[in-house]
C-alpha positions in Angstrom: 0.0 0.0 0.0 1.7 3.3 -1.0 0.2 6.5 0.4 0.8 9.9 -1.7 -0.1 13.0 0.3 -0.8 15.6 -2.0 -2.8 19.1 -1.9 -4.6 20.8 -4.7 -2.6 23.7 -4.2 -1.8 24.3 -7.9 -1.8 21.5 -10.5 2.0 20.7 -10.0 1.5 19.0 -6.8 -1.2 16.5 -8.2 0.8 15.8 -11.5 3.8 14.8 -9.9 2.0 12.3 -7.8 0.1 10.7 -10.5 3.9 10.3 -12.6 5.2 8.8 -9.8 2.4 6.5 -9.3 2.4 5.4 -13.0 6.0 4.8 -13.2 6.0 2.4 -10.0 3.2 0.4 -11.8 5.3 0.3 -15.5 8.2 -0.9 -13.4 6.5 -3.1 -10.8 3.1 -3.7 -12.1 0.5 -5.0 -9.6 2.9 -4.9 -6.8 1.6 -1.7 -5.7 -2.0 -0.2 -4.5 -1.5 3.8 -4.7 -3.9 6.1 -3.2 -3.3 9.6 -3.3 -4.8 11.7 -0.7 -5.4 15.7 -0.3 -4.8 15.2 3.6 -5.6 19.0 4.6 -9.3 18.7 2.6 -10.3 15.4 4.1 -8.8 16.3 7.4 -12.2 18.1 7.3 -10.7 20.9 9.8 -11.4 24.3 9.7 -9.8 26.7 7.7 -6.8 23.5 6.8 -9.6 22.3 4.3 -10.1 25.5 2.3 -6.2 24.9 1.0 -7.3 24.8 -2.4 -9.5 27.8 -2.6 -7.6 29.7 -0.3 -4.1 29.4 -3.0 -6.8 30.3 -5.7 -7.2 33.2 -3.7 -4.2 34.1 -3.2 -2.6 33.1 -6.4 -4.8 35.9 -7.8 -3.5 38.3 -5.1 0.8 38.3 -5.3 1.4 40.6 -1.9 -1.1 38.3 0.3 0.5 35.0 -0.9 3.9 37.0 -0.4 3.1 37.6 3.3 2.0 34.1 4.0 4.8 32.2 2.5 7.8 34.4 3.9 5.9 34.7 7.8 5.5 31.2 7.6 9.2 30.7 6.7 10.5 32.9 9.0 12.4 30.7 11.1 10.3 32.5 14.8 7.3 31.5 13.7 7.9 28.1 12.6 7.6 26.4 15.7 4.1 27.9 16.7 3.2 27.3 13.6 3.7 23.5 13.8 2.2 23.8 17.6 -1.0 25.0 16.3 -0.9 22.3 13.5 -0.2 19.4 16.1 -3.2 20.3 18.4 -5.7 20.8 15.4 -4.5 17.9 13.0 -2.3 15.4 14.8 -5.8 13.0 16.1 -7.6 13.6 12.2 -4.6 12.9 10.6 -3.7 9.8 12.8 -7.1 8.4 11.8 -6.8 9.0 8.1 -3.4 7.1 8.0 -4.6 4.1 10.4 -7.7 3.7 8.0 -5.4 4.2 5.0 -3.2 1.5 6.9 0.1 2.3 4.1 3.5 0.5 3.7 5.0 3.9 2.3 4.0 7.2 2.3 5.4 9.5 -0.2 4.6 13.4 0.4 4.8 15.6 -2.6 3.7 18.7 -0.4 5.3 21.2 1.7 2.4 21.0 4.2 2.5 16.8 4.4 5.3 16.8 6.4 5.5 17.3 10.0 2.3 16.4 11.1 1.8 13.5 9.3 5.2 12.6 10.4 4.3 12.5 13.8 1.0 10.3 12.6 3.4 8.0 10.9 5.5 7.7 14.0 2.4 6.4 16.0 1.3 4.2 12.9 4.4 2.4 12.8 4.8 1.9 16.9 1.1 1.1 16.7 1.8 -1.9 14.2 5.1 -2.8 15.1 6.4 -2.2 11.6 8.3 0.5 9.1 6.2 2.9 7.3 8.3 4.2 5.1 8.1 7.8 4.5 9.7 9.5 1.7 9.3 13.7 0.6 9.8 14.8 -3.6 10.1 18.6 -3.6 8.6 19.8 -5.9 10.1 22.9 -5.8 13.3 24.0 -8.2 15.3 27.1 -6.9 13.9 28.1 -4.0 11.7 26.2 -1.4 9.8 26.6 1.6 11.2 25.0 5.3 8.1 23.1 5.6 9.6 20.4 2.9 12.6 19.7 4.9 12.3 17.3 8.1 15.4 14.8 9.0 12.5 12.4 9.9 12.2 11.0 6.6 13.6 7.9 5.5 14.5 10.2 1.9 14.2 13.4 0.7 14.7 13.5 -3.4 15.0 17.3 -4.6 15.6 18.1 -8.2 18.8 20.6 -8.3 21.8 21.1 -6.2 20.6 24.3 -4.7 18.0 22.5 -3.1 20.1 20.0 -2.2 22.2 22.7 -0.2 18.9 24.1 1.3 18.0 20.6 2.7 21.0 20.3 4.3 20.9 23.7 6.0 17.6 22.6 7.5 18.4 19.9 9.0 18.2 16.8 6.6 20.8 14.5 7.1 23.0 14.2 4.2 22.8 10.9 3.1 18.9 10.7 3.0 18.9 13.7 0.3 18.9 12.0 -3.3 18.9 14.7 -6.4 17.4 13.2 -8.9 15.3 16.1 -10.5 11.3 16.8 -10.9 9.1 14.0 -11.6 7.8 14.4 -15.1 4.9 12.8 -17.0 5.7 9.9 -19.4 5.4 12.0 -22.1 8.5 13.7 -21.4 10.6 11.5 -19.8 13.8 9.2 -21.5 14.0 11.9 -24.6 17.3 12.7 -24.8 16.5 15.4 -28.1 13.7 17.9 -29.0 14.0 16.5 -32.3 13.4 12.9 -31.9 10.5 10.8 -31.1 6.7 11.3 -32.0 6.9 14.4 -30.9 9.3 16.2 -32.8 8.1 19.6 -33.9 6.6 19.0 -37.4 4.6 16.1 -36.4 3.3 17.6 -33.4 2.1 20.9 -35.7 0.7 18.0 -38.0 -1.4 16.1 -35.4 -2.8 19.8 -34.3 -3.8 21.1 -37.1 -1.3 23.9 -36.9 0.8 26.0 -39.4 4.0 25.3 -40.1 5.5 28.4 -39.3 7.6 29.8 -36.0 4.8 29.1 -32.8 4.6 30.9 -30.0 2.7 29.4 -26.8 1.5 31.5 -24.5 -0.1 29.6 -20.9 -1.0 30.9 -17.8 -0.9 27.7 -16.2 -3.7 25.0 -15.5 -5.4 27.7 -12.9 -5.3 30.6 -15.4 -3.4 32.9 -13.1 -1.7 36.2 -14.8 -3.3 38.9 -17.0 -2.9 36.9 -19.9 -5.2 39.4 -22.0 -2.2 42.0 -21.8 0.2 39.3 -22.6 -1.1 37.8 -26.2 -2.2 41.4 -27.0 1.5 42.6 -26.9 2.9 39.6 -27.8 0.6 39.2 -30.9 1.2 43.1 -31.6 5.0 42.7 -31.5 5.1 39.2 -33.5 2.3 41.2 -36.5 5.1 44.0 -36.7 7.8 40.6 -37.0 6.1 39.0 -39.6 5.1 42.3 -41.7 9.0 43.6 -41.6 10.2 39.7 -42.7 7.3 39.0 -44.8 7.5 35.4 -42.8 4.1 34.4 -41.1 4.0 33.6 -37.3 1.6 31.9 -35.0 0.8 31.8 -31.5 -0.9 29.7 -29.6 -2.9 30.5 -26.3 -3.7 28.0 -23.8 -6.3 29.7 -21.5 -6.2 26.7 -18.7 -9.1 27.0 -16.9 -9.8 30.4 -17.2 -13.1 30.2 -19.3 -14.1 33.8 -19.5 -10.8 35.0 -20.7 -11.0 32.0 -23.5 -14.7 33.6 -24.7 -13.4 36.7 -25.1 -10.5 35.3 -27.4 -12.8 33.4 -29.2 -15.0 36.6 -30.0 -12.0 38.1 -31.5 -11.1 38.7 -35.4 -7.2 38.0 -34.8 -6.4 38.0 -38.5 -8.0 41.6 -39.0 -6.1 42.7 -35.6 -2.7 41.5 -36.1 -2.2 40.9 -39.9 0.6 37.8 -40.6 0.0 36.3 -37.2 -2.2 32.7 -37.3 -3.9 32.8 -33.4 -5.2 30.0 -31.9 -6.6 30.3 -28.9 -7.8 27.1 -26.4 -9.2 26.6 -22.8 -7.7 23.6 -20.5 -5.9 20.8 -22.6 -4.9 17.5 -21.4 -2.2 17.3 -24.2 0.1 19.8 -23.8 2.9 17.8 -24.1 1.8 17.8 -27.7 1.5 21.9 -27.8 4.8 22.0 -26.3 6.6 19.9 -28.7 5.0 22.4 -31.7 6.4 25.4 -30.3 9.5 27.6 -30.8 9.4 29.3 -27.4 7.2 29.1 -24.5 5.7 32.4 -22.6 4.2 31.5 -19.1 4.5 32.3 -15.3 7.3 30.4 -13.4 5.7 27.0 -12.3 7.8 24.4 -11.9 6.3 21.7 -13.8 6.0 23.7 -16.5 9.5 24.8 -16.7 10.9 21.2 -15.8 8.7 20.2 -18.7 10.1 22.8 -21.6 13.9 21.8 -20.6 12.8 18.3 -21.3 11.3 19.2 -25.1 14.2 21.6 -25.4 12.1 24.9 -25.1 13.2 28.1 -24.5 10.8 29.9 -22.1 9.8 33.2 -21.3 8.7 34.1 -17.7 6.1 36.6 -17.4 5.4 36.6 -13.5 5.8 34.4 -10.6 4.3 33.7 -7.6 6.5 35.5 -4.2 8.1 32.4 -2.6 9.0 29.3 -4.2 8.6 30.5 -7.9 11.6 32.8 -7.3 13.8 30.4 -7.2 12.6 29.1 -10.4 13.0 32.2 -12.6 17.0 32.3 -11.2 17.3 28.5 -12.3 15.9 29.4 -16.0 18.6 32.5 -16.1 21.5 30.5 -14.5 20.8 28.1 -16.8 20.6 30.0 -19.8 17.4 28.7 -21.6 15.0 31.5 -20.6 14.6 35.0 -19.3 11.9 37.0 -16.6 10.3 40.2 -18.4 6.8 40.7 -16.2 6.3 43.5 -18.6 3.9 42.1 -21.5 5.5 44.8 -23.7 8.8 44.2 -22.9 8.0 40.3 -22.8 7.0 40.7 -26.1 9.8 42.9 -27.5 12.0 40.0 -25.8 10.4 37.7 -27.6 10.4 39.2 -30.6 14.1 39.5 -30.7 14.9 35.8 -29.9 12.7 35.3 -33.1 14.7 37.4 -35.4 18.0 35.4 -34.1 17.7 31.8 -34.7 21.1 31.2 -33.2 19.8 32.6 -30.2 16.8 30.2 -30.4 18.9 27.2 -31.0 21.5 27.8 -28.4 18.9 28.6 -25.7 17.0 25.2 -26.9 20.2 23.2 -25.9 20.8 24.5 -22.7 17.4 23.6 -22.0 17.8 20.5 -22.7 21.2 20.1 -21.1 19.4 21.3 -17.8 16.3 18.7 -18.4 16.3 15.3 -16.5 14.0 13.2 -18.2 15.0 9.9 -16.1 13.6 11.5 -13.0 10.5 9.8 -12.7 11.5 6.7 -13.1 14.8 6.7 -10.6 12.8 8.1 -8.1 10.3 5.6 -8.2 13.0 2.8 -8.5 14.6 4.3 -5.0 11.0 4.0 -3.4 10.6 0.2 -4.4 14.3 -0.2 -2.8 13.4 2.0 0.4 10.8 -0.5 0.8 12.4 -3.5 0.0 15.3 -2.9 2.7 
């Protein structure tokens, strides 16, 4: 019985659980029964299970989110923190475990640490057996305190900074394992943008797209950012591109599941508006892998996933916001690593942007750094180390 403790606190959280949970049944099928659990909604306490629509809030709301996550980190209010957390939690989440009754529990959470820690601690006394418990940050550059307890039996973290950052908070060094982000199948074990089904002129193929330079422009699976000012400038700037070259251009827009902002697109006559420029504009896909792979550069906010994702395909990306906290970190990794750039300006975004186009060499060089930065194996050594942890 494997136990993933998860919250729906953005999509990354959930998407990394489900890729680890389908690479421990490709490489040990039927050997596993995975669950995965949003332990702060079904805790069923007050406010811990309004997690969800509480970072929906916030997300929409930069300087509140800021506050939370760096008082929270703040190394004086930690403790009290966890206090509170203890006398509220500690009996719910003991229950949940003892009905779940796991073998491992893998946390892919900030928040699923110390508490349910403490629940596996009574589990294990309570049946006289191991629970394994095992944390994957899913963090890149920068991450919050809450991931990091010496408790665990391994904490996997998917770059060297955070590697250092474990350390400095107490994780004993040989339980930290750098392995990178878990990734969906669809990106992991390609070792070139350019190989595989998904290879640039296929993907535009199997779309339906153009075959011309593509420009996709996300705001992530919750549809946070003004993406309206983004495409506008970014299709404005890529018009006056494709008039001065006489090359046509396309961008694509993946609204996620921000529905009204997709009407509004869809009311639009693009061609008339920004002459040269092909727009196509869609809500929340479950392929976009695929829209990924047909694209030239990528224009989103600094989500992990995401950006973990475009180093595997070997796409340069464009940062146009992040969330205060952990997505900091992320935006340094992308400029240290030389694939991508921050410019929360849609003007300037889209002048940036527009310059990478008219320099291909640029293009390419930045699209091999990403993938030199990418670690497609991931998923699946990660999930190998869990069967060993449990095998021991």
């Amino acid at each position: 019985q494997l136990l993933m403790l998860m919250s729906d606190t953005g999509g990354g959280h959930r998407a990394s659980a489900n890729a680890l949970a389908q690479a421990l049944h490709r490489q040990h099928p039927g050997k596993f029964e995975v669950t995965l659990m949003d332990i702060w909604s079904e805790s069923g306490v007050f406010p811990w299970n309004t997690a969800p629509s509480a970072y929906r809030f916030m997300g929409k709301r930069p300087w509140l989110w800021r506050f939370l996550w760096y008082s929270t980190a703040a190394y004086p209010l930690r403790a009290p923190g966890r206090l509170v957390h203890d006398f509220q939690l500690r009996k719910r989440f003991k229950s949940l475990l003892l009905e779940a009754d796991p073998d491992v529990i893998v946390s892919v959470h900030p928040m699923c640490q110390h508490v349910p820690l403490s629940a596996r601690d009574w589990l294990a006394a309570r049946k006289n057996e191991s629970v394994v418990f095992a944390t994957v940050v899913t963090d890149l550059g920068s991450a919050h305190p809450m991931w990091f307890d010496s408790r665990v039996d391994a904490c996997f973290v998917p770059t060297q900074r955070l590697v250092k950052l474990g350390k400095f908070h107490g994780v004993p060094d040989g339980k930290i394992v750098n392995h990178g982000l878990p990734l969906r199948a669809a990106f992991c074990g390609r070792s070139s943008a350019k190989q595989g089904p998904l290879r640039k002129a296929l993907a535009r193929r199997k779309l339906g797209l153009d075959f011309a330079r593509t420009v996709l422009v996300t705001g992530g699976g919750d549809g946070f950012g003004a993406l309206p000012k983004i495409v506008d400038a970014t299709a404005r700037e890529l018009s006056r591109l494709a008039m001065t070259t006489g090359k046509p251009l396309q961008l694509v827009v993946i609204c996620g599941r921000n529905e009204r902002v997709r009407r509004d697109f869809a009311k639009r006559d693009w061609a008339a508006e920004f002459p040269g420029v092909s727009v196509v504009v869609k809500g929340f896909v479950k392929n976009m892998e695929t829209w990924m792979a047909a694209s030239d550069v990528l224009l989103t906010k600094a989500g992990p996933g995401t950006i973990a994702e475009a180093a595997a395909l070997g796409l340069p990306v464009l940062l146009t916001g992040f969330l205060p906290g952990q997505e900091r970190g992320n935006v340094q990794w992308v400029v240290d690593k030389k694939f991508g750039a921050l410019r929360k300006r849609p003007r300037a975004a889209a002048r940036t942007l527009a310059g990478w186009l008219r320099d291909g060499r640029a293009l390419d060089a930045m699209s091999a750094n990403a993938l030199a930065s990418a670690k497609p194996m991931a998923t699946d050594r990660i999930a190998a180390d869990l069967w060993d942890l449990l095998a021991r």
